[in-house]
C-alpha positions in Angstrom: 176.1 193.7 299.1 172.9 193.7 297.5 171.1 191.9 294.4 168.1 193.5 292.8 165.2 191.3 292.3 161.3 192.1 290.8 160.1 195.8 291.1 161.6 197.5 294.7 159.5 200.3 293.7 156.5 197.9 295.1 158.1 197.2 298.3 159.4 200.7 299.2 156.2 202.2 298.0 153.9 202.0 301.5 156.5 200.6 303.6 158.0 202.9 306.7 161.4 202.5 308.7 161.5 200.5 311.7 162.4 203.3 314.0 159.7 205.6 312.5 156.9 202.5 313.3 158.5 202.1 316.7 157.8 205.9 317.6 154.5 205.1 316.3 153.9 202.0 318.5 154.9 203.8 321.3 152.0 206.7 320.7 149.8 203.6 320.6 150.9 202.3 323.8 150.8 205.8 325.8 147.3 206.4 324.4 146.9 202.5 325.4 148.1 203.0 328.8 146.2 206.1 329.5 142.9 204.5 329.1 143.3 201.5 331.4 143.0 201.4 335.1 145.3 201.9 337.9 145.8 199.6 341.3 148.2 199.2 343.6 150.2 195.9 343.8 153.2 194.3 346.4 156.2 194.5 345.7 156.3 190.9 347.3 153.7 189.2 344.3 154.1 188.8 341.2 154.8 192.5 340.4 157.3 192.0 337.5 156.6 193.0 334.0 153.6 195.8 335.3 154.3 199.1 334.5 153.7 202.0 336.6 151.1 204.4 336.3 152.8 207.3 338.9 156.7 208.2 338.9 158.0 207.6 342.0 160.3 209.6 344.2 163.1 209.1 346.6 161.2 211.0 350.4 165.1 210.9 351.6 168.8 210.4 351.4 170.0 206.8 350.8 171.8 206.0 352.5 170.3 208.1 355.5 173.6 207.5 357.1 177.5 207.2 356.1 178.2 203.3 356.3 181.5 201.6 356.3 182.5 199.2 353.7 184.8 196.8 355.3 185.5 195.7 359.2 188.1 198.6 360.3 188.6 201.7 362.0 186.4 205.0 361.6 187.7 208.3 361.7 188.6 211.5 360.1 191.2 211.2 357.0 192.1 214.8 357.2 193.2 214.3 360.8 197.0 212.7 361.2 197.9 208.9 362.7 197.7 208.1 365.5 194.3 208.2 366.7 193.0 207.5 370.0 190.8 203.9 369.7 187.4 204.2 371.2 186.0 201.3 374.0 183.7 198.9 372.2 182.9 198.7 368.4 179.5 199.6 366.3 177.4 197.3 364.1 175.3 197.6 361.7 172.1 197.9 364.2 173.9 200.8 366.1 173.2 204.5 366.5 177.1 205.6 366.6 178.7 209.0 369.3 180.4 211.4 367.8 183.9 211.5 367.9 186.6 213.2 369.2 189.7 215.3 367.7 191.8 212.3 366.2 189.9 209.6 367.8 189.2 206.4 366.0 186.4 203.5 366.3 185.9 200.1 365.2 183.4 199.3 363.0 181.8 196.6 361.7 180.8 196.3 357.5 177.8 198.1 357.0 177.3 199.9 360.2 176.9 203.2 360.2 180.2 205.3 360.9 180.3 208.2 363.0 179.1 211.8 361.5 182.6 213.0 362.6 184.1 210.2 360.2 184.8 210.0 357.1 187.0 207.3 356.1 187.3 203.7 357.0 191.0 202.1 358.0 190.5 198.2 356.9 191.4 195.6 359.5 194.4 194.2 357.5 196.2 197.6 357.5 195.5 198.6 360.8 198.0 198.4 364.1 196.9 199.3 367.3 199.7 200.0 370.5 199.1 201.2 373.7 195.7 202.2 372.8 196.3 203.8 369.3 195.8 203.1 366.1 198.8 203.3 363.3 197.9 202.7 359.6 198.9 204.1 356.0 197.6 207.7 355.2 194.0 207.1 352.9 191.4 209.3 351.8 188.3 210.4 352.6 185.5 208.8 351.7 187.7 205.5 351.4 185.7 202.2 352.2 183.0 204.8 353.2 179.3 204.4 351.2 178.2 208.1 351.6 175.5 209.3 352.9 172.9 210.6 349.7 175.4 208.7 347.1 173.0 206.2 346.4 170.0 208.5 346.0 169.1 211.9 347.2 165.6 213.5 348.3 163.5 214.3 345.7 165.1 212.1 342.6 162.8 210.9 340.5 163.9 207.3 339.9 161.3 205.6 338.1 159.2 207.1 335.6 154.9 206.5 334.9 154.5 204.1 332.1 158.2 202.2 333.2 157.8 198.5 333.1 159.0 196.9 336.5 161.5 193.9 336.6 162.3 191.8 339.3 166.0 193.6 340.2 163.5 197.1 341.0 162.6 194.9 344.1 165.9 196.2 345.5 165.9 200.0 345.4 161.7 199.8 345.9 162.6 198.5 349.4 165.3 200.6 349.5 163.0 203.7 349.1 160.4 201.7 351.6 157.8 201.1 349.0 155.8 197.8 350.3 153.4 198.3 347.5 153.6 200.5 344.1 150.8 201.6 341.7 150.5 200.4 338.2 148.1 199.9 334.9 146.1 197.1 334.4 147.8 194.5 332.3 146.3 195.2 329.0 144.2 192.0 327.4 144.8 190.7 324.1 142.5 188.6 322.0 144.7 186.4 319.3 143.2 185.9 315.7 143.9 183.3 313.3 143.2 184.1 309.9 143.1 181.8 306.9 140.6 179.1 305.1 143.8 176.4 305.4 143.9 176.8 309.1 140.3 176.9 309.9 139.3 174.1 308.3 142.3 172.6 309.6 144.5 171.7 306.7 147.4 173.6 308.2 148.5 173.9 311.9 148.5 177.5 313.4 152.3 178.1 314.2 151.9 181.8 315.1 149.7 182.0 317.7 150.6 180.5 321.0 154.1 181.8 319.9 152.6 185.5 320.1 150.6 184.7 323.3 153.6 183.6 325.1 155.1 186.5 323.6 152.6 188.9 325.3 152.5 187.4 328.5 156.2 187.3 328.7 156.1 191.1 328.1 153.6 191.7 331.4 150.2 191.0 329.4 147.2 188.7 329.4 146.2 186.5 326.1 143.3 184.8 324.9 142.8 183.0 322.0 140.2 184.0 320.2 140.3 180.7 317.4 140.3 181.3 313.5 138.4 183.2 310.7 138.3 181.7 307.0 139.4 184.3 304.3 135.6 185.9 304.4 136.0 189.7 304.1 132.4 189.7 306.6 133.6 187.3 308.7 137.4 188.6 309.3 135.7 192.4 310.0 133.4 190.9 312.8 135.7 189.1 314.2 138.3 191.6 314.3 135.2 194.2 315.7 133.8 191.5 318.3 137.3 190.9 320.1 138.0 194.6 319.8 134.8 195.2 321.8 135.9 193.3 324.7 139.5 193.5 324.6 141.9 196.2 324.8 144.3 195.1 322.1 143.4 192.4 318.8 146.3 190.8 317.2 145.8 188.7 314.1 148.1 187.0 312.3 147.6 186.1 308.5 146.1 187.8 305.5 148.3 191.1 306.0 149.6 191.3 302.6 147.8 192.3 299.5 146.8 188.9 297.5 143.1 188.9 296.7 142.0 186.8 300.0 144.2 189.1 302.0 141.4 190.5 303.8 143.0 191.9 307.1 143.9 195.4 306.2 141.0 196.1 304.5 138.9 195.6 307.5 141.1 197.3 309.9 140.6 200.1 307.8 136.8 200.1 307.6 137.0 199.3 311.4 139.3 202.1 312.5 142.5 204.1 311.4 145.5 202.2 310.1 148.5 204.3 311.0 151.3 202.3 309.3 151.0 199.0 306.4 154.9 197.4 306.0 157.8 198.1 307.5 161.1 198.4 305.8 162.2 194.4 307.5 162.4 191.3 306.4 161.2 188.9 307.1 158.0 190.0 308.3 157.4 193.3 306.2 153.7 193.6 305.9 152.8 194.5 309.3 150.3 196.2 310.2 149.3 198.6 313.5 146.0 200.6 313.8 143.7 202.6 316.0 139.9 201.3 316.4 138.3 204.3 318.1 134.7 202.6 318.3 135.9 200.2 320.8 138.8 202.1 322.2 141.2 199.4 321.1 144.5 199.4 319.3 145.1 196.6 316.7 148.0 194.7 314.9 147.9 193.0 312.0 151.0 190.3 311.7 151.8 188.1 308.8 151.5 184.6 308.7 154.9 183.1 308.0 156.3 181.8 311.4 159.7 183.3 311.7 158.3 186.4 310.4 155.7 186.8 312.2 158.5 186.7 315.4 160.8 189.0 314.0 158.5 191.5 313.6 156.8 191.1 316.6 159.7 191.2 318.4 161.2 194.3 316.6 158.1 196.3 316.3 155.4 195.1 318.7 157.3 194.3 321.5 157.9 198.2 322.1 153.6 198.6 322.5 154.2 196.1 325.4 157.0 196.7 327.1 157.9 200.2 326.2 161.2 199.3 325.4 163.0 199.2 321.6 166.7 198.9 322.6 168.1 195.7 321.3 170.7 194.0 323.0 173.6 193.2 321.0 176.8 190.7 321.1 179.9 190.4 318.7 180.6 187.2 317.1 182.7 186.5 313.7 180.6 185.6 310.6 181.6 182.4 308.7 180.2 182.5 305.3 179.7 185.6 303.0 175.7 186.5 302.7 174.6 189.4 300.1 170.4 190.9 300.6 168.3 190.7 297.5 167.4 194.2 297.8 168.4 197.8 299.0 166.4 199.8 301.4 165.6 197.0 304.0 166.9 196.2 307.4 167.2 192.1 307.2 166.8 190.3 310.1 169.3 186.8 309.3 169.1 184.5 312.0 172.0 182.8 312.9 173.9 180.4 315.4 176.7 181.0 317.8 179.5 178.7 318.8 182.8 179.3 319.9 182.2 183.5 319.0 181.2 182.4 315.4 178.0 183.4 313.5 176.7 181.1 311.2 173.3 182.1 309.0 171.3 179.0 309.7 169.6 178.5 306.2 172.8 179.6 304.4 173.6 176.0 302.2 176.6 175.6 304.6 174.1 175.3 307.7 172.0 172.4 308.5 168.9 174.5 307.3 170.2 174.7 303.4 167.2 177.1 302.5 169.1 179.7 300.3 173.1 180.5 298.8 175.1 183.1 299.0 172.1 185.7 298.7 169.7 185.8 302.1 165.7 184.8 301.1 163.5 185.9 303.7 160.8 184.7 301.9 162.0 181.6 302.1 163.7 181.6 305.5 160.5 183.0 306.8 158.5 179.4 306.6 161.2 177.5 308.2 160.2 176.2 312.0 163.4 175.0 311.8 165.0 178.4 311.9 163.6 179.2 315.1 166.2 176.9 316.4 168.8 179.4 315.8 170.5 181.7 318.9 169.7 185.1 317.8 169.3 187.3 314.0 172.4 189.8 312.5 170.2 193.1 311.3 171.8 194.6 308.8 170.6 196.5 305.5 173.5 195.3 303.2 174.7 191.4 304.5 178.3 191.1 306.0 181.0 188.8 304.6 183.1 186.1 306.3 185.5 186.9 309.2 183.4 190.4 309.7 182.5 190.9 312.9 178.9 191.3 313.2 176.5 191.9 315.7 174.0 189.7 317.0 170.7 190.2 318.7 170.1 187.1 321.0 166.8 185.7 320.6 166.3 186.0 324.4 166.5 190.0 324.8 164.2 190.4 322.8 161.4 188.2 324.1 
């Protein structure tokens, strides 16, 4: 469903797919990584969010040795009841005997099982007379974890340039990593652009949004302040905070009015290597090279809910290296139509009770636009921050469809 509005010509003209800017962004971010410096960090600090700069490989089998499962007997499945039942019973801290032919031992969850066993009896299903143990026939490898299934020697299993989270803790000790070497977090400087906001007539919405942003994705951010809409000034700026930082995002001035300053100067400054993305809201987006100061830039419009989606959509790949988007199904309940073909549209919506409802359709408490999605619109609404997640989708869905949502908080 689609309604054609103005000249699409114009908005297709310099404007690139989302995938293709993401594979873009992520030759940014390798070049990015590649110039920053390494150290080595515990796993016990704040280690989450850092990416690595080395892969990292398993030195051994994990486990080293077979481990049982459950409390039960040890022994081999291919052998026949009854087995003999070994004196004592091993624990986790033990170093088990072998065994002998159709001999059984108790054994403890998680201690090691015997290299003659291969199959664990649970305690519920066992009987022992006279010495021996009765029990229904299983299989090997039952209630056994198996030597090497976890990991074997020599798997690579992390890659340089992965970005760590807190769950890698596990297999990192696992592997007997107390420490693990990564990139410097990358520092961002945060721009401002706009005569309204630097004299103070209108609040800046975007930028402690996009700091947060950052840090959440393993990164440092500064604010750099604001720049009135002063082709000089806005190139120095950008040029100054490129000098000292690694990475300058500014928000504002992206599009192509006559104040619109910010492309211009990222191109005298550097190499712009994509100007709009086929999304709304949040199409004129910029990302660029500046090889004077070794520095990668993006330009991101002003509009508030914009200036999220596409950070979120496109950005957030430069930081954490990731572009998956999580997804969940929920049941539309209105019908919504986009103006124009040729865009993904990013409609943001509420959940409850598995139904999606566009918060700025007229139904919603954010009555913003009918039957027809206006990101322009939708776009300078604080309000529709408040919503759960966004349905991307390049032709608009209709009521009872199942759709697919991105939740808000995957993304950031």
């Amino acid at each position: 469903m689609s309604h054609e509005h103005g000249d699409p010509s114009h908005d297709h003209r310099d404007a690139i797919g989302r995938l293709e800017a993401v594979e873009t962004v992520f030759s940014l971010r390798s070049r990015a990584l590649a110039a920053q410096s390494t150290e080595r960090i515990s796993i016990s600090g704040a280690f989450e969010g850092r990416v690595l700069s080395e892969s990292l490989l398993a030195e051994s089998d994990m486990p080293a040795h077979s481990h049982s499962t459950m409390d039960g007997f040890a022994f081999d499945a291919n052998e026949s009841y009854p087995f003999d039942v070994r004196d004592g019973e091993v624990f986790p801290e033990d170093d088990p005997q072998s065994l002998a032919p159709n001999e059984s031992v108790r054994v403890a969850t998680g201690a090691p099982i015997p290299e003659d066993a291969n199959a664990v009896l649970k305690i519920e299903e066992a009987t022992v007379r006279d010495g021996e143990l009765h029990g229904p026939p299983i299989d090997s490898g039952t209630y056994v974890y198996e030597r090497g299934s976890n990991v074997t020697a020599g798997e690579t299993l992390f890659e340089s340039g992965d970005r760590l989270s807190a769950k890698d803790a596990i297999v990192l000790r696992d592997l007997g990593y107390d420490s693990v070497p990564v990139v410097e977090r990358l520092d961002v400087g945060l721009l401002a652009t706009g005569t309204e906001i630097h004299e103070g007539r209108s609040s800046d919405l975007d930028s402690a949004m996009l700091a947060s942003l950052v840090r959440t994705w393993g990164h440092e951010a500064a604010y750099e302040g604001t720049v009135p809409d002063e082709y000089d000034r806005v190139e120095d700026a950008i040029a100054s905070i490129a000098a000292e930082r690694d990475v300058v995002v500014t928000t504002g001035g992206t599009s192509v009015g006559k104040k619109d300053h910010v492309i211009r100067a990222l191109r005298s400054l550097g190499d712009v290597r994509f100007h709009r993305v086929r999304v709304r809201p949040g199409k004129p987006i910029a990302a660029a090279v500046l090889p004077d100061h070794d520095a990668v830039a993006f330009a991101v419009p002003g509009k508030p809910v914009g200036a999220h989606t596409i950070a979120t959509l496109v950005m957030r790949p430069f930081f954490t290296g990731e572009s998956a988007l999580a997804e969940v199904s929920a049941t539309a309940t209105v019908d919504v139509d986009v103006p124009t073909e040729g865009f993904e549209y990013a409609i943001p919506v509420t959940i409850s009770d598995s139904s999606a409802e566009p918060l700025g359709h007229e139904s919603s408490p954010l009555a913003v636009y009918g039957d027809t999605f206006d990101p322009s619109v939708l776009s300078s609404s604080t309000r529709a921050t408040l919503a759960d997640g966004f349905v991307l989708t390049e032709s608009g869905f209709e009521a009872e469809e199942t759709v697919s949502v991105v939740p808000y908080a995957t993304t950031e």
